[in-house]
C-alpha positions as CSV (number, residue, x, y, z in Angstrom):
1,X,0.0,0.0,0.0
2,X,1.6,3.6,-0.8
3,X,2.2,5.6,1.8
4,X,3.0,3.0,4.5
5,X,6.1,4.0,7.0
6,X,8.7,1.6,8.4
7,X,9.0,2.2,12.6
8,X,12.2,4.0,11.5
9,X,10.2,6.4,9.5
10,X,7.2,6.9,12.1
11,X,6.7,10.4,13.0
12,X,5.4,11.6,16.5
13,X,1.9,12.3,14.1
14,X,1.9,9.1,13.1
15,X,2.3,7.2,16.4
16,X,-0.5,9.5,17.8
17,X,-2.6,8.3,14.8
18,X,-2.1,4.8,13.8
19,X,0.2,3.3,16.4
20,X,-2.6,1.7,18.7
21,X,-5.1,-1.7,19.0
22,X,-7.5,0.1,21.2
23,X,-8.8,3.7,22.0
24,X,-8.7,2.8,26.3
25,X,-7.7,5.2,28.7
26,X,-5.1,4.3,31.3
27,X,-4.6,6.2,34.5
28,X,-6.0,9.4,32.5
29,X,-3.7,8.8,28.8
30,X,-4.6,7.2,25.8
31,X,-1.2,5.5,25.0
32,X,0.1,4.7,21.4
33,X,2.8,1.7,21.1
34,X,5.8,1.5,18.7
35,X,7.9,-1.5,19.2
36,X,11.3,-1.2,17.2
37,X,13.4,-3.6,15.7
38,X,16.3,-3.4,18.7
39,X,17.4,-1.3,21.3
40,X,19.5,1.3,19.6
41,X,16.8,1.6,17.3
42,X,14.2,2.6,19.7
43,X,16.7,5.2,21.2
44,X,17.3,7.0,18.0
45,X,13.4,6.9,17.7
46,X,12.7,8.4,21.4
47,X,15.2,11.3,20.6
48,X,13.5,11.8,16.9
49,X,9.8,12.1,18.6
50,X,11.6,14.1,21.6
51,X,12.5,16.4,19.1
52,X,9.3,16.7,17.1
53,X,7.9,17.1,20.1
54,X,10.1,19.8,21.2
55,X,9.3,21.9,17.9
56,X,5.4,21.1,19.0
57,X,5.1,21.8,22.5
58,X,8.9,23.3,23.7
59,X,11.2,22.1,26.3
60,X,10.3,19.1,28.4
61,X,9.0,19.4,31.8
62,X,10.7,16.3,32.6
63,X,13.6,14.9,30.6
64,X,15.8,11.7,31.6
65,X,17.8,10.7,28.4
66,X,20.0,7.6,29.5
67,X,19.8,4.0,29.5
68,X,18.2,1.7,30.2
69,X,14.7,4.2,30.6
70,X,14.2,7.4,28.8
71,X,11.4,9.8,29.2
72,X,10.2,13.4,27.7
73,X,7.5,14.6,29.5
74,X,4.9,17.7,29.3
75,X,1.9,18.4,31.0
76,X,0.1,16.2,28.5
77,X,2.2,14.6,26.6
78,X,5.0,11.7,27.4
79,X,7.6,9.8,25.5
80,X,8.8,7.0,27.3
81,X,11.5,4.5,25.9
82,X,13.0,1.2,27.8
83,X,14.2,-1.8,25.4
84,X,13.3,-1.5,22.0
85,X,9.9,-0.2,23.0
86,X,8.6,2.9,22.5
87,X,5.2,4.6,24.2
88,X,3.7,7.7,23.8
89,X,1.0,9.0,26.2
90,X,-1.0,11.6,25.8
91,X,-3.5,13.0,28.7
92,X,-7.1,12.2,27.8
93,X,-9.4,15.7,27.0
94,X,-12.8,14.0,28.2
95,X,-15.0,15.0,25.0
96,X,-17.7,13.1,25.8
97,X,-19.2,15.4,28.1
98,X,-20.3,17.8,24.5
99,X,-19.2,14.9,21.7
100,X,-22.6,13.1,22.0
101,X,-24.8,15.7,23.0
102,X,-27.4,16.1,20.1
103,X,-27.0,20.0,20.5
104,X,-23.3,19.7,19.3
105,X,-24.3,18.1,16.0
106,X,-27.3,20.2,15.7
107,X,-27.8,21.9,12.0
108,X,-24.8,19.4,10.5
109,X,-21.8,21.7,11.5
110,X,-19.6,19.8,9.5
111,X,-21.6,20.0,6.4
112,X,-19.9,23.3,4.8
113,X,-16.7,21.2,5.1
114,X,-17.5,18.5,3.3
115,X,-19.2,20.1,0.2
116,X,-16.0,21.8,0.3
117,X,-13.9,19.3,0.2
118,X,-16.0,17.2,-2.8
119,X,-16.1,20.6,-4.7
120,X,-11.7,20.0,-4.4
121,X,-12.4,16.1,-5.1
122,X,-10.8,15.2,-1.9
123,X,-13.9,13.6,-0.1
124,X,-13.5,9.7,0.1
């Protein structure tokens, strides 16, 4: 399929997107999974996403960058590495509370997008 990434290639966007078997919350995160092929490869990966997510979000609150557990924290956002796996958490926002009231869907909101995007020919 075109388009598919190696673990090597993942970005921090598309571990947050595609790198997970289930959308469950854990101590308040959603977590996202990327195992790598070996150690060393998981390390350069933790200090690629570290720095994506520096450009994103700015300095880590918390940073420990050694062996054999590394971890990039911000208030809602972790990297952790230890082995050749990778996790990224991030703090869950709790949209249920307005996603599936009837009131937030009210009058199609998202309709004016979507004509938009089959007038480009980008719908699905």
């Amino acid at each position: 399929m075109p388009g598919r990434r190696t673990q090597e290639e993942a970005t921090l966007l598309d571990v947050l997107i595609d790198g997970f078997e289930k959308n469950e919350i854990l101590g308040g995160y959603h977590w996202r999974e990327l195992p790598m092929p070996d150690e060393a490869a998981a390390a350069r990966k933790f200090a690629s996403l570290t720095e994506e997510a520096r450009r994103w979000k700015g300095a880590p609150v918390q940073l420990h960058d050694a062996s054999p557990r590394r971890l990039a924290a911000w208030p809602d956002l972790e990297i952790r590495q230890a082995g050749r796996g990778i996790m990224v958490r991030v703090r869950a926002p709790w949209f249920d509370a307005w996603w599936h009231d009837q009131r937030t869907w009210h009058d199609n909101p998202l309709g004016p997008v979507f004509d938009w995007l089959d007038e480009d020919g980008g719908s699905t």
